[in-house]
Residue, then its C-alpha position, 0 to 999 in steps of 0.5 A: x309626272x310633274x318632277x320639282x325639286x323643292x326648296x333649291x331646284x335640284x331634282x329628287x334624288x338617286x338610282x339605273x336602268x332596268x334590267x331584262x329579267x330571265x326569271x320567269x315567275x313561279x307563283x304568286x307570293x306576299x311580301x308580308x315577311x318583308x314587312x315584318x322583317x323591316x318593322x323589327x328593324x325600326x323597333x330595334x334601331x337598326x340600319x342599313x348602308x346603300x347605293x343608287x342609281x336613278x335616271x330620268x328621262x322621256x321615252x328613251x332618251x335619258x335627261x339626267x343621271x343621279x348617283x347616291x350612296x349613304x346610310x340610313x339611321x330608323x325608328x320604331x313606326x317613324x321607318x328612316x329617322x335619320x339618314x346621310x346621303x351624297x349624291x351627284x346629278x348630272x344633266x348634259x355635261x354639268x355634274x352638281x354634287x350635293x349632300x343632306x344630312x337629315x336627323x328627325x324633322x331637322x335637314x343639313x345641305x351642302x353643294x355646289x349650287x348652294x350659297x353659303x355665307x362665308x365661314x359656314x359649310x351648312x344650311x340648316x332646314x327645319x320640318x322642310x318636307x323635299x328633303x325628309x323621307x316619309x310613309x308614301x315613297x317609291x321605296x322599299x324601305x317603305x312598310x306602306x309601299x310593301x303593302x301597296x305592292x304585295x298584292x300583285x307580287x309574283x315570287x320568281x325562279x331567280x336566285x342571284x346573290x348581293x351582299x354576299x347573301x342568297x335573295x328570292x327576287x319578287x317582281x309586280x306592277x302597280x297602278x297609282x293615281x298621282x306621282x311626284x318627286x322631292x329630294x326624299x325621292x319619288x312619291x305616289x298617291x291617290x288621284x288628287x286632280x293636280x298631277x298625273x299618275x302612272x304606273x310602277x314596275x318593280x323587281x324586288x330581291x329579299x335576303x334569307x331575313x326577308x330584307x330587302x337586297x337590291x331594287x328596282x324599279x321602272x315608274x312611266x308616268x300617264x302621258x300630259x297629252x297625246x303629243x307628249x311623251x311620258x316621263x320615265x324614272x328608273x331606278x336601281x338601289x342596292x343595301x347591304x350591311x343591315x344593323x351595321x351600326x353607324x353615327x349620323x350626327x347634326x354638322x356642328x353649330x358653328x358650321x351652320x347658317x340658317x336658311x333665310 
């Protein structure tokens, strides 16, 4: 999977490894209470507070490490509408810390690496698409991605608790024509001849209101050729405090420099 991180190099964001399951599955279910679930949650301007893991490798050897937390802000058909994120990618021994504001189609950076005119403490990037989530990503919170999924989902037998609730824990793999990464996050599509597709194995833990608890995810990407090996991706996110009310704001004007 061609990985690029637009715009300044860093590589798409968050999440951990997959673990082995001892659940085995029951019967086939749909997540289309899910779907429901999350649409209500963007109807009525909620949020939810998260963290990640994403290593990212070829085979089993890891190339990097992200770490995220932060806090997604939604909106009615829109999904995540406004987000806070602070993550630390790590490749060898040279951690880089970055943060990214997003509110609308309007995206604030900060990091290490970035070089920031003297007095400032933000880049302002408007409408740049590496870093605005969108309708196509590995991610559930993604109603499209649900649905993608929901054909193939089994309903297991294991009940584990996170964020202090009960979950039933769905498991799937879905084949897709086309993967890539930004900022955003890993994203999939039809085969559109440029970039290769793979295959996504997912676990999915869904509280008592069918929202989602905990995910996670193995995305093997087809191989670029037979001395090749495939890139891996995985990933391990974990939400809580669903409608925990949060305060996502632009940095202020005299903070920000305009990317040239």
């Amino acid at each position: 999977m061609r990985r690029s991180s637009i715009l300044l190099g860093v590589l798409a964001l968050l999440l951990t490894p997959s673990l082995p399951g001892t659940a085995h599955a029951q019967s086939r279910g749909s997540l289309t209470q899910a779907i429901s679930a999350l649409k209500s949650e963007f109807a009525e301007k909620s949020s939810v507070l998260f963290s990640q893991k994403t290593h990212d490798g070829f085979g089993s050897d890891v190339v990097a490490l992200t770490v995220a937390h932060g806090k997604h802000r939604f909106a009615a058909k829109v999904g995540v509408y406004a987000s806070d994120v602070t993550d630390t990618f790590t490749t060898g021994d040279m951690p880089t810390n970055f943060r990214m504001i997003n509110v609308g189609r309007d995206s604030y950076t900060q990091g290490t690496w970035t070089k920031i005119p003297e007095g400032k403490k933000w880049l302002h990037w408007r409408d740049a698409d590496g870093f605005l989530w969108s309708q196509n990503l590995v991610d559930a919170l993604n109603p499209k991605f649900l649905q993608l999924i929901s054909s193939g989902a089994e309903k297991t037998s294991a009940r584990d608790r996170y964020d202090g609730v009960p979950t039933i824990r769905y498991d799937g793999s879905v084949k897709v024509g086309s993967l890539g990464s930004r900022q955003a996050g890993i994203y999939y599509g039809p085969r559109d001849g440029r970039s290769v597709g793979g295959r996504i194995k997912w676990k999915l833990w869904l509280g008592p209101d069918n929202l989602p608890r905990r995910f996670q995810t193995e995305i093997v990407s087809d191989s670029y050729g037979p001395e090749r090996e495939v890139d891996i991706v995985r990933m391990n996110v974990l939400y809580k405090g669903w409608g925990t009310p949060v305060h996502i704001v632009a940095p202020s004007k005299n903070l920000v420099a305009e990317d040239d």
